[in-house]
N, CA, C and O atoms as a GROMACS GRO file, in nm:
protein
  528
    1UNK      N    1  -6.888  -0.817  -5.246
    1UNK     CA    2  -6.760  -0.854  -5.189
    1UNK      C    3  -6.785  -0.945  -5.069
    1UNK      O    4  -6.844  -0.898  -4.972
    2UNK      N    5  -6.737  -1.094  -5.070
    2UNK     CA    6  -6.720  -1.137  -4.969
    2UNK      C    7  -6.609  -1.114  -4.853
    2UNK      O    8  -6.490  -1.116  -4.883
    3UNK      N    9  -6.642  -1.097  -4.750
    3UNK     CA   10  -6.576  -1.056  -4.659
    3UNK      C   11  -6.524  -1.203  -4.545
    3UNK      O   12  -6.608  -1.256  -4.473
    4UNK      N   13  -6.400  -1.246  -4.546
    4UNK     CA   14  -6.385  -1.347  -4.482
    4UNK      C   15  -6.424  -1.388  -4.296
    4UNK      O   16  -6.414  -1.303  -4.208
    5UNK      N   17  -6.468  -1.544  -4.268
    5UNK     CA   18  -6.540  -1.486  -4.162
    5UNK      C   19  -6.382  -1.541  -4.066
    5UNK      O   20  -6.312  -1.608  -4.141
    6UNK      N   21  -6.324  -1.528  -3.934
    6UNK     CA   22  -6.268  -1.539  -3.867
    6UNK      C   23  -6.288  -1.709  -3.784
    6UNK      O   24  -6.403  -1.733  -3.748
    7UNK      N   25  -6.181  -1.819  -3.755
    7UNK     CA   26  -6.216  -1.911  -3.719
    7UNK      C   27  -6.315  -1.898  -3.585
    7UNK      O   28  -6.386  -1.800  -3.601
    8UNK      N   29  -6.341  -1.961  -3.464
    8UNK     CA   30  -6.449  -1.957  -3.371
    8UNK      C   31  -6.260  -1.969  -3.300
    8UNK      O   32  -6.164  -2.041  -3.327
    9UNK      N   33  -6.291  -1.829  -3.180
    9UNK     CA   34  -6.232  -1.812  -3.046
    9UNK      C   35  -6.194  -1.902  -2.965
    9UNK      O   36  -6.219  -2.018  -2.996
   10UNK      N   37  -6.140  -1.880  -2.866
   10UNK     CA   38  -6.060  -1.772  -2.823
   10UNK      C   39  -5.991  -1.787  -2.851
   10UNK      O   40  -5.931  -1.895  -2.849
   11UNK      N   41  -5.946  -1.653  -2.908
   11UNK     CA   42  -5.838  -1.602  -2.954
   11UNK      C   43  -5.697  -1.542  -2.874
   11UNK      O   44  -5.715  -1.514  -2.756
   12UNK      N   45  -5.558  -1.521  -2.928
   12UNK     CA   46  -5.450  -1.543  -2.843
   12UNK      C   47  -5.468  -1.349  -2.837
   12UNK      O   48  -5.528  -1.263  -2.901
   13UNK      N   49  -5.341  -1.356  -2.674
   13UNK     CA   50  -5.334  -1.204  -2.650
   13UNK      C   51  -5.268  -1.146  -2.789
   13UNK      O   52  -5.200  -1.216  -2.864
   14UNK      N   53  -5.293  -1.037  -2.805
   14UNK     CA   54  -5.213  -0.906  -2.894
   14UNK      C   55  -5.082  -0.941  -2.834
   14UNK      O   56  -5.047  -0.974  -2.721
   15UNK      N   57  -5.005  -0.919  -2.976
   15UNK     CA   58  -4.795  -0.892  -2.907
   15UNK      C   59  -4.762  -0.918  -3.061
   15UNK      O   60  -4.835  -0.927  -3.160
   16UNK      N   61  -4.641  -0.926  -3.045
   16UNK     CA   62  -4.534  -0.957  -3.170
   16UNK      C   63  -4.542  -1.100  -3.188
   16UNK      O   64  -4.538  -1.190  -3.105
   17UNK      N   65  -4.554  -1.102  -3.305
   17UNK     CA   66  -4.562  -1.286  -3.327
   17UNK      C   67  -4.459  -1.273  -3.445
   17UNK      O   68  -4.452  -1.189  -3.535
   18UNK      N   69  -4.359  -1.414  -3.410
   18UNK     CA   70  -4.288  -1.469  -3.464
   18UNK      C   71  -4.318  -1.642  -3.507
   18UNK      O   72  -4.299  -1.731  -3.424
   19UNK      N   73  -4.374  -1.674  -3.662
   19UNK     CA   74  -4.425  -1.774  -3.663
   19UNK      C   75  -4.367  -1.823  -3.764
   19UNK      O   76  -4.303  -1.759  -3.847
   20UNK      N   77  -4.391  -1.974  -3.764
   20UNK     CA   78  -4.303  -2.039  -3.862
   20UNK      C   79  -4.420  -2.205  -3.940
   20UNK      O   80  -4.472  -2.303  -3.885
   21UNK      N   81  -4.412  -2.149  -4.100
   21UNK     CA   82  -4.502  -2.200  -4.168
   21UNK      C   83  -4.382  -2.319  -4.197
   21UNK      O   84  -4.263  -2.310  -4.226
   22UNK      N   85  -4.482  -2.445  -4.174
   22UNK     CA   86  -4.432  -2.598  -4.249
   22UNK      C   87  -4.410  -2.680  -4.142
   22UNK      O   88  -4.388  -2.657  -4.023
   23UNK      N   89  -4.419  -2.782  -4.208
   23UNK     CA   90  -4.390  -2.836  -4.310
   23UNK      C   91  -4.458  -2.834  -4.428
   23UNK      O   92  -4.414  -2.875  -4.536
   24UNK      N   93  -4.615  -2.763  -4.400
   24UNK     CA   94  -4.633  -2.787  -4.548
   24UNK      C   95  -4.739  -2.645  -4.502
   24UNK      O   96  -4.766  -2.638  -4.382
   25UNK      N   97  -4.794  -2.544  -4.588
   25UNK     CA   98  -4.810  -2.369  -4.609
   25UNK      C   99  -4.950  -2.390  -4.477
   25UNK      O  100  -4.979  -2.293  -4.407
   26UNK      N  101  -5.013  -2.505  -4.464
   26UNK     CA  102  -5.164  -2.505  -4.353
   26UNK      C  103  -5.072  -2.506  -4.210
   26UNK      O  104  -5.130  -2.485  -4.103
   27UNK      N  105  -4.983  -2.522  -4.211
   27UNK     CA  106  -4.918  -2.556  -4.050
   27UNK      C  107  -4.830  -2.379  -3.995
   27UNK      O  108  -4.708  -2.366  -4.003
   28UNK      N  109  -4.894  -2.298  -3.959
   28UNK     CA  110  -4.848  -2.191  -3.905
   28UNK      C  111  -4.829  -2.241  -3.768
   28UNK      O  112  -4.923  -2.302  -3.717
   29UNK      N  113  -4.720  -2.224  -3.702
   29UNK     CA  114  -4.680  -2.243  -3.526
   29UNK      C  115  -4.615  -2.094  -3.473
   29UNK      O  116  -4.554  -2.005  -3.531
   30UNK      N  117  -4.662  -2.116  -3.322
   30UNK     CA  118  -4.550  -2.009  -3.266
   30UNK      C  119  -4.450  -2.134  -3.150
   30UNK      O  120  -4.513  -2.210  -3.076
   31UNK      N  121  -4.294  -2.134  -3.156
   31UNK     CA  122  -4.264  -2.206  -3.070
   31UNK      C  123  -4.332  -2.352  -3.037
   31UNK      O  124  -4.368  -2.375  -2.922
   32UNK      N  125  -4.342  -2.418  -3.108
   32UNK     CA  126  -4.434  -2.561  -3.161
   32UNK      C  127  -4.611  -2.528  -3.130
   32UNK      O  128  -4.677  -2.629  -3.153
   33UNK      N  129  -4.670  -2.448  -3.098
   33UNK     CA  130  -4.765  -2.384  -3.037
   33UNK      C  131  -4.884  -2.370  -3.142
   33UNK      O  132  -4.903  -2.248  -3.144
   34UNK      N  133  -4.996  -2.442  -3.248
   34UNK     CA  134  -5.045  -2.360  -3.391
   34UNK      C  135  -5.127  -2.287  -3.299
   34UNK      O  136  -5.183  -2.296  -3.190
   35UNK      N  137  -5.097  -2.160  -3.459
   35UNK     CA  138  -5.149  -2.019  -3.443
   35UNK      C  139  -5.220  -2.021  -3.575
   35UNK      O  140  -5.165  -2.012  -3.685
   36UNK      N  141  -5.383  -2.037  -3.545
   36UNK     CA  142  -5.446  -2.013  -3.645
   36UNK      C  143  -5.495  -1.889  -3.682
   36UNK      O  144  -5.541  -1.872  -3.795
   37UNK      N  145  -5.490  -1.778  -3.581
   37UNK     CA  146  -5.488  -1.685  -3.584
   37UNK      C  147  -5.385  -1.588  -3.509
   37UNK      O  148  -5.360  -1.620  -3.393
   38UNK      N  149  -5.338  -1.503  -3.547
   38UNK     CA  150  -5.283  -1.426  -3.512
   38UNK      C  151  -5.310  -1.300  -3.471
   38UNK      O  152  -5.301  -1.210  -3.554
   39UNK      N  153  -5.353  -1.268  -3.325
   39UNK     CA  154  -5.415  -1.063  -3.308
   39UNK      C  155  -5.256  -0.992  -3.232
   39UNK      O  156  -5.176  -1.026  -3.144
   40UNK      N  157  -5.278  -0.857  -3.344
   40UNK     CA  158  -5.164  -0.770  -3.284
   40UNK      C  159  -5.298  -0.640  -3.270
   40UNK      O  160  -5.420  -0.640  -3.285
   41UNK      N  161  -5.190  -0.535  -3.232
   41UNK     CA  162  -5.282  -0.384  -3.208
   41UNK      C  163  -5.233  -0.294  -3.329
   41UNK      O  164  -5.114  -0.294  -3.360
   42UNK      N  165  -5.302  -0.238  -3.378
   42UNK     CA  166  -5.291  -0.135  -3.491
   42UNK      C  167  -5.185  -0.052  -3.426
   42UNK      O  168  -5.174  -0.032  -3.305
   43UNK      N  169  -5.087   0.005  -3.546
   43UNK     CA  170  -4.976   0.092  -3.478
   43UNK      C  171  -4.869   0.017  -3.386
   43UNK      O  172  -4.776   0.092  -3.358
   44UNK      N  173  -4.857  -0.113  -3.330
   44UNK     CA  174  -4.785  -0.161  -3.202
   44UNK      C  175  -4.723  -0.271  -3.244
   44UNK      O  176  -4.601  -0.262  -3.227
   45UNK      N  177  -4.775  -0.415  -3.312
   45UNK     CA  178  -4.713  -0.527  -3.324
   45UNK      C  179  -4.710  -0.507  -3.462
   45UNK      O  180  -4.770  -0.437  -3.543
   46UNK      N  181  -4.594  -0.614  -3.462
   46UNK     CA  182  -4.540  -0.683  -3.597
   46UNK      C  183  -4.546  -0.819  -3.596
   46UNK      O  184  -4.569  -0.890  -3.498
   47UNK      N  185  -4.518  -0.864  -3.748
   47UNK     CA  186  -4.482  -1.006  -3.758
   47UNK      C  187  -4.382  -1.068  -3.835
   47UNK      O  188  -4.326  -1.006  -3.925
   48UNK      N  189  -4.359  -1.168  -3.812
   48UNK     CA  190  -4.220  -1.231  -3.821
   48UNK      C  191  -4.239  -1.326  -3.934
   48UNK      O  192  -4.326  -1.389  -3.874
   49UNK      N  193  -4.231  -1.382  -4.037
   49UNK     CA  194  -4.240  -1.542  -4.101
   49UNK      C  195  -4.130  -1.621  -4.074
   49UNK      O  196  -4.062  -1.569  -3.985
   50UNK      N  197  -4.086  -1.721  -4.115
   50UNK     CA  198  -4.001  -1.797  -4.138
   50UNK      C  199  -4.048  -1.941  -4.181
   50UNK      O  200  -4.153  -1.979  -4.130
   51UNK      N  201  -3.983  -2.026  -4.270
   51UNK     CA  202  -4.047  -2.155  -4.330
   51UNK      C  203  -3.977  -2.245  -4.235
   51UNK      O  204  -3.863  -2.208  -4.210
   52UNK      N  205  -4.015  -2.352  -4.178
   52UNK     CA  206  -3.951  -2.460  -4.106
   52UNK      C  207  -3.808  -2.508  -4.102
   52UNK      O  208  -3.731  -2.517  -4.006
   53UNK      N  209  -3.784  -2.551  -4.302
   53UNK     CA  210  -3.693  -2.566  -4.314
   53UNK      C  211  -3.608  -2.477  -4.469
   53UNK      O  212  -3.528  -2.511  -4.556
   54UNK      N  213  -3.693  -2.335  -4.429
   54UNK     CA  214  -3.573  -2.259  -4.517
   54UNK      C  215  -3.640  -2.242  -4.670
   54UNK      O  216  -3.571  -2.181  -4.752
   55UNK      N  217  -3.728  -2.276  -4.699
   55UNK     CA  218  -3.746  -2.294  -4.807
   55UNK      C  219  -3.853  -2.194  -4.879
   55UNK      O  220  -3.943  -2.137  -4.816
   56UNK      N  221  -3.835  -2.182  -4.999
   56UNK     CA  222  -3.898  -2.037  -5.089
   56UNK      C  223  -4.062  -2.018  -5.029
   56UNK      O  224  -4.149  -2.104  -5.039
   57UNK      N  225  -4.079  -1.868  -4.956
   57UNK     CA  226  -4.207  -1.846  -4.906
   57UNK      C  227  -4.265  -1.736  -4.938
   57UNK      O  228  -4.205  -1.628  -4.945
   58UNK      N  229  -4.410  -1.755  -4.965
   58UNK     CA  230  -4.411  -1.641  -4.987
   58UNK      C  231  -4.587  -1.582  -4.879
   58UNK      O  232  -4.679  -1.663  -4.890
   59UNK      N  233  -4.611  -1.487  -4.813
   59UNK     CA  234  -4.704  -1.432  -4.785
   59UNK      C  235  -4.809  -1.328  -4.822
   59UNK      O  236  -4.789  -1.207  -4.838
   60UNK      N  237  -4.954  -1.413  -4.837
   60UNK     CA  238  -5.030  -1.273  -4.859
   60UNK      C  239  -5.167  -1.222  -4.790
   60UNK      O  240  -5.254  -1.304  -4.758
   61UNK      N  241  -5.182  -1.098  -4.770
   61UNK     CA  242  -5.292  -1.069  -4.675
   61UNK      C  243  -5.403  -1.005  -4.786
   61UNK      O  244  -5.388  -0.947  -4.894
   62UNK      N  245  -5.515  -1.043  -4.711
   62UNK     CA  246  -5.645  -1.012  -4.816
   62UNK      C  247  -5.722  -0.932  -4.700
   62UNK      O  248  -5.764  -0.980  -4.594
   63UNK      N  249  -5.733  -0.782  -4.748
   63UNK     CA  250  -5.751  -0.686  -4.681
   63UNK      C  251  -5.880  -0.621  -4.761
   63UNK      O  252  -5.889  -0.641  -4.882
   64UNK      N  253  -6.006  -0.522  -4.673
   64UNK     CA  254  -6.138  -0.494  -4.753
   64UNK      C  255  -6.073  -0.394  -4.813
   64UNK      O  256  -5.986  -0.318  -4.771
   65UNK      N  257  -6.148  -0.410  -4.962
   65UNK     CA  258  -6.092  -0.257  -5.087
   65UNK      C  259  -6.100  -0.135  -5.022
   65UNK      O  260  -6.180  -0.087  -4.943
   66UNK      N  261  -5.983  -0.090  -5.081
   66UNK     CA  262  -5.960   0.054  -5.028
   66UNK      C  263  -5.918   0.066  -4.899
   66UNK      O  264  -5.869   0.176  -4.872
   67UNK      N  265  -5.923  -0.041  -4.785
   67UNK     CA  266  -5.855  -0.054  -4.658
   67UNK      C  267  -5.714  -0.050  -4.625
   67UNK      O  268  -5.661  -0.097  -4.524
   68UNK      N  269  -5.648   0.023  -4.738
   68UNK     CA  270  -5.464   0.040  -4.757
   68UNK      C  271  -5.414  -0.059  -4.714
   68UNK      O  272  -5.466  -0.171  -4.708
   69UNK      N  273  -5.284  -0.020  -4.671
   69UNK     CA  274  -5.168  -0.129  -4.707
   69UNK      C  275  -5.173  -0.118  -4.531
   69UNK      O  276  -5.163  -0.012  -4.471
   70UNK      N  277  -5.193  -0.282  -4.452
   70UNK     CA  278  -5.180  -0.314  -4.368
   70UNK      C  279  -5.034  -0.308  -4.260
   70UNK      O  280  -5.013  -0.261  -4.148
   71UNK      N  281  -4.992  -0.347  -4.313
   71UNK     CA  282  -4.799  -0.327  -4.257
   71UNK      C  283  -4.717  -0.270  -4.340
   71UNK      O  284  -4.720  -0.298  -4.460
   72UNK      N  285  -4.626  -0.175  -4.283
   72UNK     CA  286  -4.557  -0.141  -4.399
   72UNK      C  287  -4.434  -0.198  -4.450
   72UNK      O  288  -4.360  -0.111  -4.497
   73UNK      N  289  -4.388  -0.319  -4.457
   73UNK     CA  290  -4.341  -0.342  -4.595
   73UNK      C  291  -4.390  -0.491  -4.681
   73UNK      O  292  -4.335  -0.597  -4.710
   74UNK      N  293  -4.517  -0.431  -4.699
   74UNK     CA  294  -4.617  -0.481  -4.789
   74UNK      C  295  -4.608  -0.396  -4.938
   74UNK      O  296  -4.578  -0.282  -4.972
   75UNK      N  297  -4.651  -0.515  -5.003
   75UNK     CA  298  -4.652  -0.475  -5.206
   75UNK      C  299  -4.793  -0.479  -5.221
   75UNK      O  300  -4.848  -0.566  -5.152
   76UNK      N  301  -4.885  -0.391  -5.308
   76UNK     CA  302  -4.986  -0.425  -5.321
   76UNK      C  303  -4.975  -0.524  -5.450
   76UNK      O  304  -4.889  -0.504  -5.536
   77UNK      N  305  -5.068  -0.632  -5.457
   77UNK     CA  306  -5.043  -0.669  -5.575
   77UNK      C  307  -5.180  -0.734  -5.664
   77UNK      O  308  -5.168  -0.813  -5.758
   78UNK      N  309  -5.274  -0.696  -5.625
   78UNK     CA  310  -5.410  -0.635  -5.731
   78UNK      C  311  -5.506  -0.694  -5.613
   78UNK      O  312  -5.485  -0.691  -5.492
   79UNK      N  313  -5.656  -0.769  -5.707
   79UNK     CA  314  -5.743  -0.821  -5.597
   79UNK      C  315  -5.754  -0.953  -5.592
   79UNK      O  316  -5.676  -1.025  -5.654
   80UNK      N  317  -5.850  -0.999  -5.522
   80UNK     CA  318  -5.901  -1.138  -5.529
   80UNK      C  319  -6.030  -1.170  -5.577
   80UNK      O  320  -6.096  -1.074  -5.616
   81UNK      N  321  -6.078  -1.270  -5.584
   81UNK     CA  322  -6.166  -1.327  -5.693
   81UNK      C  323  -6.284  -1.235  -5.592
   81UNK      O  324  -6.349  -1.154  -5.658
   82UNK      N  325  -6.311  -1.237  -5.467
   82UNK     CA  326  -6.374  -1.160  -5.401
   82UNK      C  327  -6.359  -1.016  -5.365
   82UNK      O  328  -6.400  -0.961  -5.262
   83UNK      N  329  -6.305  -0.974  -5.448
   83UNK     CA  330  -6.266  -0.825  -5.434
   83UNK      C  331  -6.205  -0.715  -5.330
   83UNK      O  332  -6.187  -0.595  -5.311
   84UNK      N  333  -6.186  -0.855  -5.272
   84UNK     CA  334  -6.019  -0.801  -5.163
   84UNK      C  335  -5.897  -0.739  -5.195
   84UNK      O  336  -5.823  -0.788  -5.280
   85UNK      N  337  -5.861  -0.605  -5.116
   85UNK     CA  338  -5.757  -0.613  -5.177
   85UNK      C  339  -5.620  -0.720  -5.128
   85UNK      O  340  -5.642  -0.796  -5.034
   86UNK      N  341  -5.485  -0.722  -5.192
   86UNK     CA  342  -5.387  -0.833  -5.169
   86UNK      C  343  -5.270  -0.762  -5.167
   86UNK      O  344  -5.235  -0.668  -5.238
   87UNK      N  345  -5.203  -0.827  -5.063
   87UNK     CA  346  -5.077  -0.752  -4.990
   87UNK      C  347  -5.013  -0.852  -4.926
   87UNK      O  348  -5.036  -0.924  -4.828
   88UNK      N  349  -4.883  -0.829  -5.048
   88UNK     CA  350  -4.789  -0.931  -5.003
   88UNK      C  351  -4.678  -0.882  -4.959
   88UNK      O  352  -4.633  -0.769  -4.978
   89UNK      N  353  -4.614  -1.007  -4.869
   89UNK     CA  354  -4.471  -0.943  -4.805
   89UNK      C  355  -4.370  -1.041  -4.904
   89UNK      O  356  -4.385  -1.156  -4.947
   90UNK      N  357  -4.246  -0.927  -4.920
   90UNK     CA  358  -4.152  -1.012  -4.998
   90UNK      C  359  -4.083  -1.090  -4.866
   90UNK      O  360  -4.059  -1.027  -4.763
   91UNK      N  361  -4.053  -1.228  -4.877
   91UNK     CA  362  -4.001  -1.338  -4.822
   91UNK      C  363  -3.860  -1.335  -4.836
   91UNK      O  364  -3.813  -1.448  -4.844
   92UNK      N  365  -3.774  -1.240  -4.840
   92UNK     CA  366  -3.597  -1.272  -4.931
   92UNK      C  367  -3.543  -1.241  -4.806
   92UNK      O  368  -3.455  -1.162  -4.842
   93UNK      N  369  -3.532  -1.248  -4.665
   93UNK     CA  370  -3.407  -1.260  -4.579
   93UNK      C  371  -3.383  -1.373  -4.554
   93UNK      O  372  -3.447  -1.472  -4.590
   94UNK      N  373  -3.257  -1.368  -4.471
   94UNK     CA  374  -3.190  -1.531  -4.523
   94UNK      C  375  -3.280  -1.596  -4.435
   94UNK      O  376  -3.331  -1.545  -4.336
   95UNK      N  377  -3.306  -1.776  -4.502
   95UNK     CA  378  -3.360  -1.883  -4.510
   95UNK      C  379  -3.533  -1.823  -4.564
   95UNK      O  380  -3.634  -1.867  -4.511
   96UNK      N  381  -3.534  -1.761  -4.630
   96UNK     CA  382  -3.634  -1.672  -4.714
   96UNK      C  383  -3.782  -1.672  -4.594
   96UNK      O  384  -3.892  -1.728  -4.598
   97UNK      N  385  -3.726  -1.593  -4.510
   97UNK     CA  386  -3.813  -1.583  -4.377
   97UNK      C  387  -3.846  -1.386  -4.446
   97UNK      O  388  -3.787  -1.336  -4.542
   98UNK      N  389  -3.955  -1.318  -4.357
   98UNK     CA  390  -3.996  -1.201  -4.396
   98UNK      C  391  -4.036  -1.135  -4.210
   98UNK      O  392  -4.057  -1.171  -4.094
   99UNK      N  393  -4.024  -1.026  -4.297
   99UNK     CA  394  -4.054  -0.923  -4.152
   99UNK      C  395  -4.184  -0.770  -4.184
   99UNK      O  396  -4.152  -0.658  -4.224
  100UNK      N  397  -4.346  -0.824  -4.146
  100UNK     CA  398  -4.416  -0.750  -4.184
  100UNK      C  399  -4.409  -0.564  -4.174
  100UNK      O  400  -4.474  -0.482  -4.238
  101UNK      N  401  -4.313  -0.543  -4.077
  101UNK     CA  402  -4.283  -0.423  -4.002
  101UNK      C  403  -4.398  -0.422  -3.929
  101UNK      O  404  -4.471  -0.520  -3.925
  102UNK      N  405  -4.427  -0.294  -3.856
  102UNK     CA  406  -4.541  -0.268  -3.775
  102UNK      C  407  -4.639  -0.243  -3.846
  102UNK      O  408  -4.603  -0.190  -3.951
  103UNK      N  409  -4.798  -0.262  -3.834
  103UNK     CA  410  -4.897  -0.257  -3.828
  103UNK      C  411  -4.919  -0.114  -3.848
  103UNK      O  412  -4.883  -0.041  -3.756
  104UNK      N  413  -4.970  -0.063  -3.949
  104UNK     CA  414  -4.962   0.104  -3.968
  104UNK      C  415  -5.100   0.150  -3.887
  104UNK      O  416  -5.209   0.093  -3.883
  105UNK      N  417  -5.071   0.231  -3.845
  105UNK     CA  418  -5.223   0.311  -3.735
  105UNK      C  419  -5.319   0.332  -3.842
  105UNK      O  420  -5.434   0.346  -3.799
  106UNK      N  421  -5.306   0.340  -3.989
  106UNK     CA  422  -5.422   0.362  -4.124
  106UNK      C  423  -5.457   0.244  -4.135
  106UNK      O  424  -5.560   0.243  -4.202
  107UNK      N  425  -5.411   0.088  -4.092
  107UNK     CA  426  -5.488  -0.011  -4.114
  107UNK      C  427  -5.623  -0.080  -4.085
  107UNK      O  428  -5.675  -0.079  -3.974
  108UNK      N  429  -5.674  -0.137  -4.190
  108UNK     CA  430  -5.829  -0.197  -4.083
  108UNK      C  431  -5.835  -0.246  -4.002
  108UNK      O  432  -5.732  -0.307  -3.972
  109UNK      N  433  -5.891  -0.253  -3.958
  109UNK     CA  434  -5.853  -0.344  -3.799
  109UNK      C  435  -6.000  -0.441  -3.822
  109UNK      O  436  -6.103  -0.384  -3.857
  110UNK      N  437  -5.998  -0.567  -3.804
  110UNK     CA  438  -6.100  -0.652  -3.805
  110UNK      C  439  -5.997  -0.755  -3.799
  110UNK      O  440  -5.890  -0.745  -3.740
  111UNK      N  441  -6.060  -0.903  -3.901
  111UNK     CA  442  -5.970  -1.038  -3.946
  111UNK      C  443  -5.983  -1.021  -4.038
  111UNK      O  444  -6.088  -1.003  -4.100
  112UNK      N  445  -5.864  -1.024  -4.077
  112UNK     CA  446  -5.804  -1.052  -4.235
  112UNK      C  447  -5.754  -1.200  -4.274
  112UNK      O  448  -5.670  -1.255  -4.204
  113UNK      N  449  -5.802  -1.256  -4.375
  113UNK     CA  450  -5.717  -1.380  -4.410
  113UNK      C  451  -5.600  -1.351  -4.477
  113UNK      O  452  -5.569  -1.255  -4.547
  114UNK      N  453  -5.521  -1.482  -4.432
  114UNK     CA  454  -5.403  -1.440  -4.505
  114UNK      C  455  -5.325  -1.567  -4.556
  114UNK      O  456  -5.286  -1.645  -4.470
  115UNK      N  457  -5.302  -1.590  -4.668
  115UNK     CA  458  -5.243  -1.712  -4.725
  115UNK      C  459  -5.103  -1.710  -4.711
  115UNK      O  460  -5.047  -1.601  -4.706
  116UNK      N  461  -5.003  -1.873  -4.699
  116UNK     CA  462  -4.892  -1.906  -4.713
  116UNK      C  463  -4.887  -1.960  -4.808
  116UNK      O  464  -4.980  -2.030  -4.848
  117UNK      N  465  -4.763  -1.943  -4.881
  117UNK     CA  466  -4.731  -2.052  -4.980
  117UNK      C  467  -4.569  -2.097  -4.977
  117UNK      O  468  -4.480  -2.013  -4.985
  118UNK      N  469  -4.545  -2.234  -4.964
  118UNK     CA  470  -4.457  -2.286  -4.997
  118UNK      C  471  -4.386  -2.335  -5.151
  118UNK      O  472  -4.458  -2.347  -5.250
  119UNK      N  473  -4.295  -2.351  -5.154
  119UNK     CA  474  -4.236  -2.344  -5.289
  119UNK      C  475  -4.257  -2.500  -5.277
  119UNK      O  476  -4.236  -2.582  -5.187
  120UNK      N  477  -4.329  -2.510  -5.455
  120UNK     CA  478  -4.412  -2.569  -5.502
  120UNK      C  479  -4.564  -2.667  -5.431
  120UNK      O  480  -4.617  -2.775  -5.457
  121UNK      N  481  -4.590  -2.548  -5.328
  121UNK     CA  482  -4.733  -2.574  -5.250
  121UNK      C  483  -4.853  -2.505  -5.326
  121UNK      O  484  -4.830  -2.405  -5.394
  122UNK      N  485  -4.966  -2.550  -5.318
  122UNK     CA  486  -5.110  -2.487  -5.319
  122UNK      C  487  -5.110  -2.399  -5.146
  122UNK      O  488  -5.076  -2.427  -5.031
  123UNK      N  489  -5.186  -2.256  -5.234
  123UNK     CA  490  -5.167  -2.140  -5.065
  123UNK      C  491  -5.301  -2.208  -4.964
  123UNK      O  492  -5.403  -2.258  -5.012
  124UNK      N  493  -5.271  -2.196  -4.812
  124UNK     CA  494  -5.362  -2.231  -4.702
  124UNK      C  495  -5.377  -2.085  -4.646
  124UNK      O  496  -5.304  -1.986  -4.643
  125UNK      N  497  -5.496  -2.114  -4.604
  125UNK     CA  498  -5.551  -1.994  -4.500
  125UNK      C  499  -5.506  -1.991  -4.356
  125UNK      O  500  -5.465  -2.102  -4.322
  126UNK      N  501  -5.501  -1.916  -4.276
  126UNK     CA  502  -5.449  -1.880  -4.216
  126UNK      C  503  -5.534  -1.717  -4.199
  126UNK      O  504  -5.621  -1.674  -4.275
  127UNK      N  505  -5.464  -1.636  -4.052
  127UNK     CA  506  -5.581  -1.519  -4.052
  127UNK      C  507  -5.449  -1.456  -3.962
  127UNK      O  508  -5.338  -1.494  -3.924
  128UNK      N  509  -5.546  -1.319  -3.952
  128UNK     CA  510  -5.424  -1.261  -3.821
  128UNK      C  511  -5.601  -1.140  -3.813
  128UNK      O  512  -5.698  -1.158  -3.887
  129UNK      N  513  -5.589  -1.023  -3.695
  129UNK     CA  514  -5.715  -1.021  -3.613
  129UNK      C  515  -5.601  -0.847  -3.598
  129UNK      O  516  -5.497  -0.850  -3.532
  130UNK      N  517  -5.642  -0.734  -3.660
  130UNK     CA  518  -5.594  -0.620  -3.610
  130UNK      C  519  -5.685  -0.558  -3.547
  130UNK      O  520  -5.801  -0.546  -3.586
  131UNK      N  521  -5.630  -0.504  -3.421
  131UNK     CA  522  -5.751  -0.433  -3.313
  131UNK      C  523  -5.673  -0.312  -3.289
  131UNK      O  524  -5.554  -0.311  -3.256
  132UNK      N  525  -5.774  -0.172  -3.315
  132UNK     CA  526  -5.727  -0.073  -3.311
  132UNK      C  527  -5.677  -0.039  -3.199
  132UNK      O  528  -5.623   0.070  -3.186
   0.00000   0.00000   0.00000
């Protein structure tokens, strides 16, 4: 199993992030700000999506096997070619933006990659950093 490695630091404080993918699924921002990574605290933060301009999104996190379901309202939805498991958030509130809930205290805590996809995009990487 490859295990993904995390971009090179420094990295932003832990909190609630509210971020918004596009114009096209590689461009994650907070407040025009890119966030190539994202760190919250296990049990404490959440996260927010939303697409720039509204348009069909969808998110997924690639988490180590057997490392459960990261936020809870995540779908599991099998593995990856590297034997990650994959956990997606459904995207359907209006302007098809998503809300990870909090960070469950059973999650791994390390960097996880995590792909965007825009409707009719190829998915970009992207990461978020859970610290127990």
């Amino acid at each position: 199993m490859k295990k993904p490695s995390p971009p090179p630091g420094p990295y932003p404080t832990p909190k609630n992030w509210t971020l918004t993918v596009g114009p096209d699924p590689c461009k994650v921002t907070e407040s025009g700000t890119d966030v190539p990574v994202a760190v919250i605290y296990r049990g404490t933060h959440w996260i927010r999506y939303k697409s720039d301009a509204g348009e069909l999104m969808g998110i997924t996190f690639h988490v180590p096997a057997g490392g459960g379901k990261p936020f809870k309202n995540m779908t599991y939805i099998g593995t990856d070619p590297d034997g990650l498991d994959m956990w997606a958030l459904v995207c359907d509130q209006p302007n098809n933006g998503c809300y990870s809930g909090p960070a469950l205290k059973t999650s791994a805590s390390g960097y996880h990659k995590t792909d965007q996809v825009l409707k009719g995009s190829a998915p970009c990487d992207a990461g978020i950093i859970i610290q127990p």
